[in-house]
N, C-alpha and C positions, 0 to 999 in steps of 0.2 A: 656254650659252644655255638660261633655262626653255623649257616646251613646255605647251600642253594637252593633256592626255588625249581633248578631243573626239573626236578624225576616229579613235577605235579606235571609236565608235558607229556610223560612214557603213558601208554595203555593205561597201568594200571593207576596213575596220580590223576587221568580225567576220568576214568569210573570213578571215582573217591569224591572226584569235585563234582559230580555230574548228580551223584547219588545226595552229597551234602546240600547241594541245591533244590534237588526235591526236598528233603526234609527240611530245610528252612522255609521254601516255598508253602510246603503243608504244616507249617509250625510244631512240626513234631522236637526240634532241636534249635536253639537261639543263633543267632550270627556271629556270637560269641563263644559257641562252643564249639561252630562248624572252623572258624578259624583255628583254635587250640588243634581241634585234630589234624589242620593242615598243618599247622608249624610241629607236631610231633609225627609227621607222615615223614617231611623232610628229614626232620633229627634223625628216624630210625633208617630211612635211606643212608642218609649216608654213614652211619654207623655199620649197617649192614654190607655196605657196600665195601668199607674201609676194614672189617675186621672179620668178613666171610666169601670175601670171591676171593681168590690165590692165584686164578686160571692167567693166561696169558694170551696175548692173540697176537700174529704178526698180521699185517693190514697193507696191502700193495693196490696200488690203481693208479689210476690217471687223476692229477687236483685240477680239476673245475675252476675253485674259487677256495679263496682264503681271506678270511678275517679277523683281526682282533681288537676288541673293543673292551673297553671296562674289564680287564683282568680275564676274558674269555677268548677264548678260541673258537671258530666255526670251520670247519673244511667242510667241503662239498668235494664227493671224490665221485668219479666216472667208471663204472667195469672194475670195481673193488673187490678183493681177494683176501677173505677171509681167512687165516687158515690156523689151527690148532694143535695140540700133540693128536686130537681125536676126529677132529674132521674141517674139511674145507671147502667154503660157500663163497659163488659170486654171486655181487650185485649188481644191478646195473647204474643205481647212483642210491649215494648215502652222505647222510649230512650228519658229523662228528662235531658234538659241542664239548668242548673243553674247559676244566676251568681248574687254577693251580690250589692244589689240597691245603698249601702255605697259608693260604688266607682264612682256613678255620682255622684256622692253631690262635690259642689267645695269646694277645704281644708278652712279649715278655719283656 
């Protein structure tokens, strides 16, 4: 299964790289096995991502800026309007990376 690299960017995939680099730094864990747990941080991201959120969100704001490069998307939105069956939060800017689920599916 490919993977994206994204969710090493969220909070918890740079405590993970932050922490991995100590431990290589202190030779407690090789650079070879700090890598493995990156490439199955990803894998379980997006497996978890893909087969345990269900939630939905409608999303309204002002677009900043739009990008797409190499199969991604980036929006930058302005006074963004979060909202849920359970609750609803603005922001004042938020930056949405996309990227099409298509491209982990192995070819067929």
């Amino acid at each position: 299964m490919a993977t994206f690299e994204l969710y090493r960017r969220s909070t918890i995939g740079t405590c993970l790289t932050d922490t991995l680099d100590d431990l290589v730094s202190a030779r407690v864990v090789s650079p070879e096995l700090a890598i493995q747990v990156l490439v199955q941080f990803d894998k379980s991201m997006t497996e978890a991502l893909d087969s345990q959120v269900k939630s939905k969100v409608n999303i309204k704001g002002h677009l900043h800026t739009y990008r797409f490069c190499d199969n991604v998307w980036t929006f930058i939105l302005t006074d963004a309007t979060f909202k849920s069956e359970e609750i609803s939060e603005t922001l004042s800017k938020v930056k949405i990376v996309a990227c099409d689920s298509k491209l982990l599916q192995p070819p067929q």
